[in-house]
N, C-alpha and C positions, 0 to 999 in steps of 0.2 A: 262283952265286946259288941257294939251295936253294928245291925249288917247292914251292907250298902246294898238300899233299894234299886242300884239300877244293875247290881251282877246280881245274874242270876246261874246258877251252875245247873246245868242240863245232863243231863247222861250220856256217854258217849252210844252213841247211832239215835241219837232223840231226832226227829226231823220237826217237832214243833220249834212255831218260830217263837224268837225271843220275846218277852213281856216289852212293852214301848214306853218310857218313863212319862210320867203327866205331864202335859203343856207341849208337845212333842207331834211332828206330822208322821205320818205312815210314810215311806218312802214308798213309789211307784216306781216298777220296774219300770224302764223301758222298750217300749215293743220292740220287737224286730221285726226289719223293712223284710216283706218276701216277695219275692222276685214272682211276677201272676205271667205265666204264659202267654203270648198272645193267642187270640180265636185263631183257628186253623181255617181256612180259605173252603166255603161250603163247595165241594164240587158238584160239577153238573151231571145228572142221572142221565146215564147212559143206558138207550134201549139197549134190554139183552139180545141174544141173537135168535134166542126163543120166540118171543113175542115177535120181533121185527117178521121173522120165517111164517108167523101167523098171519100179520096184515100183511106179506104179499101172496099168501094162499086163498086169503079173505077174498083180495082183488081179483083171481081167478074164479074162485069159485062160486062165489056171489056178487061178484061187477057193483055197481054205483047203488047208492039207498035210492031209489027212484023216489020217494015222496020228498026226502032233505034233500037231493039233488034238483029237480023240476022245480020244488017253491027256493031254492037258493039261488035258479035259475031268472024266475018268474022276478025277485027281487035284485038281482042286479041287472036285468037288460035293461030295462027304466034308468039304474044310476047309470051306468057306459051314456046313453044316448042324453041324459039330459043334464049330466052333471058336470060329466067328461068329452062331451061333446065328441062321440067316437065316431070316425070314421072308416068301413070295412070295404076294401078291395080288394078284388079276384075271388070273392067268395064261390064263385062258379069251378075255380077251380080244386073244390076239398072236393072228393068223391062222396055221393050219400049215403053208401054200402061199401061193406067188403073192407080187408085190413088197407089200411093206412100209416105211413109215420109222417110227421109234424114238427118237421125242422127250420127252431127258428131260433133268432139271440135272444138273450135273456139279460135284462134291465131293472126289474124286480118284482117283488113276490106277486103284482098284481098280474103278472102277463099269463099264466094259464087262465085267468078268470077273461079277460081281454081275448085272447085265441080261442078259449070255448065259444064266445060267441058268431065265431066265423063257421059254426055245425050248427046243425040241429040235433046232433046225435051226441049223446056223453062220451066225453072226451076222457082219458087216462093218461096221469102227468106221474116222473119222477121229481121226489120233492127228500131235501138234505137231511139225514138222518136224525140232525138234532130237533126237527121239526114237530117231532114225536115223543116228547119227552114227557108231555103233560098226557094225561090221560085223557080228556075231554078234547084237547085237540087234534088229539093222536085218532080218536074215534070221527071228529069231526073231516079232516080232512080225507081220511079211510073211506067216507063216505061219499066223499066228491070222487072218488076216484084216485086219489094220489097214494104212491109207494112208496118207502125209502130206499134210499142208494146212498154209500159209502162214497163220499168223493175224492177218498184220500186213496184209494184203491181200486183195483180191476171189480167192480161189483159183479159176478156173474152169476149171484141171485137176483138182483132186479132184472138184469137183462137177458135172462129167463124167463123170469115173470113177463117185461114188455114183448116176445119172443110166444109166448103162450096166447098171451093178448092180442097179439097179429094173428097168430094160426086160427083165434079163432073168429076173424072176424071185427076188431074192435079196431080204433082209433088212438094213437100213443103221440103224445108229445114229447119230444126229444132238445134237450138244450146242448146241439154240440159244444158250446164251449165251456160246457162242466158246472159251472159259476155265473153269478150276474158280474156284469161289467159296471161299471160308476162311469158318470159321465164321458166322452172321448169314443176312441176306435175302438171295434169290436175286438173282441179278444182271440185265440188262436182257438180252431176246434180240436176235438179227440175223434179217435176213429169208430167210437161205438157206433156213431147211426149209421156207418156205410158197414160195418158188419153185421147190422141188424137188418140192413136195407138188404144185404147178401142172403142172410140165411131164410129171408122171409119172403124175399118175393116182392114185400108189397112196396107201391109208390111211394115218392118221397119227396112232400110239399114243400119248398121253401119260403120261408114266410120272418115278415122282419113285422116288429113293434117301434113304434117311436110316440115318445110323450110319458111312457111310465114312469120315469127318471125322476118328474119333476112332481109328483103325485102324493109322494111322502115326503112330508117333513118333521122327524121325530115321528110322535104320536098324531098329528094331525095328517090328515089327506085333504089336498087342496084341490078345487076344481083345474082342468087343466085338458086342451086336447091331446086327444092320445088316437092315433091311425094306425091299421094295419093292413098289411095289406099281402098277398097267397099270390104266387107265381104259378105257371104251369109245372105238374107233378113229372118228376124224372122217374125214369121205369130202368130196374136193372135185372141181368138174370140170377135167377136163384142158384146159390154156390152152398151144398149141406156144410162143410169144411173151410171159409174162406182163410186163406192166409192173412198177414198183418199190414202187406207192401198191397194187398187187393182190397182189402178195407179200409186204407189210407188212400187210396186210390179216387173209391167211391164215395168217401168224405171232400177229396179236392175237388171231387166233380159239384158235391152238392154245394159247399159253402160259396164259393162264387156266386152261386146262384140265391144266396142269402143274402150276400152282400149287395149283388144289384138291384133288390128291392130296397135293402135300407138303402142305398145311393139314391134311389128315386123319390126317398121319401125325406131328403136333405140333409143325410148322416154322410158321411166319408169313408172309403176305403181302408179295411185294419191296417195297420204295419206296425209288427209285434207290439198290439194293443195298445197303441197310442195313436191317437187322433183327434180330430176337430169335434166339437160340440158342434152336433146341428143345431142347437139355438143360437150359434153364429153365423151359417150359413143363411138357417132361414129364420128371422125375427118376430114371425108369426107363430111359430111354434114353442119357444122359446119360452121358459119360466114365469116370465111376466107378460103373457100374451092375453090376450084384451078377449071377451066373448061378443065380437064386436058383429055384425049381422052382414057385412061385405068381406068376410071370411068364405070363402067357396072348397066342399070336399073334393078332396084328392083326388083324379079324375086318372083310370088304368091307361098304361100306355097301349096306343093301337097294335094292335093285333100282324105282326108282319105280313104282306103276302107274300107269293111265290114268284111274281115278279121284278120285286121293289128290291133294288140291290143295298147291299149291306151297306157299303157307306153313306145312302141315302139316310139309312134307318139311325145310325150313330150322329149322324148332323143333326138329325133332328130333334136328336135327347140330348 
């Protein structure tokens, strides 16, 4: 009986595969579709609370890198005056010694570089925790003097640290209103600087910026003026325990007094964070403002005296 070449009988549990008769293709499985995960969303590295606890111990205990600080210094006084065309008012009154705080609005990351230059003495800024994430800028700015602060939270480890920094002497810039504002009215403050102004003692500048607004765009920084200008310093007494209705208190004392400087300087009064662009009010300052040479600095309003009555003094502004 002749066999049929193409049965083949295998053994039961054989797993080789069958013989393929001549002339005949290999059949190819078909793959199977497999479902690929998507990439999962890199998160952002969060300082620990280790580290963070160090650079605000750093900042007590070894203050500003005097050599990165003074040549960082030495390199943007030149850009402010000739790039940004700055304008500084009331610089007479930041004190030259002795603790101080430095409350002013905040419009963006350039404005402590913009307010240092209103001392000559190294200045100490609270700057957003996420600021510090990278290692070389975490050291960099450590070095200007900036600390991190939780914004989502009561921080009373920075304001500890800014609290250490007054006791001994140093100079703290304070952004009551927690955050930069984006173009319009100033935003509503918190009551840390007027409990800080309580437990410390020391005076408490108010001082407004205008023109940083328009200074970044994306990645570029465009020439632009930018003015600021320091009010006479308010003095309060020292309270070891302030309550929360007496720090809310000493904050509504001070932010008025923020606000009348940025009013002078063509901004509008907050009301709940919504208001006028001063590059509507005033079209010289304004995003497309020209470096034109009949441009004149913002000139301090005269000094009241003791005879000149009040409603003289408001007609006149």
């Amino acid at each position: 009986m002749a066999e049929d070449p193409a049965r083949t009988d295998t053994p039961a549990g054989d797993d080789r595969p069958l013989p393929v008769p001549a002339g005949e293709r290999v059949p190819v499985p078909a793959r199977r579709a497999t479902a690929v995960a998507p990439a999962a969303a890199k998160a952002p590295v969060e300082i620990d609370v280790t580290k963070r606890r160090e650079l605000l111990a750093k900042v007590v205990g070894k203050g500003v890198n005097p050599v990165l600080y003074w040549t960082f210094r030495a390199v943007v006084q030149p850009v402010l005056h000739v790039y940004f065309r700055i304008s500084r008012v009331g610089r007479e009154h930041v004190p030259k010694s002795g603790p101080v705080i430095i409350a002013a609005n905040h419009r963006s990351f350039f404005d402590p570089f913009v307010i240092g230059s209103m001392s000559r003495r190294p200045l100490y800024f609270v700057a957003k925790k996420e600021l510090f994430r990278k290692p070389f800028q975490r050291w960099f700015l450590n070095s200007l003097g900036a600390f991190p602060i939780d914004r989502g939270s009561a921080d009373g480890d920075a304001m500890e640290t800014a609290r250490m920094l007054l006791e001994r002497g140093d100079c703290v810039v304070i952004f009551p209103e927690g955050t930069r504002m984006r173009p319009g009215g100033l935003g509503r403050p918190r009551s840390g600087v007027g409990r800080l102004a309580l437990q410390t003692g020391a005076p408490v500048v108010p001082v407004a910026v205008h023109g940083t607004t328009h200074v970044r765009r994306g990645w570029r920084i465009r020439p632009h003026k930018i003015i600021v200008r320091a009010g006479r310093a308010l003095t309060f007494p020292r309270v070891e325990e302030p309550s929360r209705e007496l720090a809310k208190g000493v904050t509504d004392r001070v932010w008025p007094s923020i606000v009348a400087q940025w009013d002078s300087l063509g901004g509008h009064p907050a009301e709940r964070g919504i208001g006028v662009d001063p590059a509507h009010l005033h079209p010289e300052l304004g995003p497309n403002a020209t470096t034109g040479a009949s441009q004149r600095p913002v000139e301090a309003l005269p000094a009241p005296t003791e005879h000149e009555p009040e409603e003289a003094r408001t007609a006149e502004r």
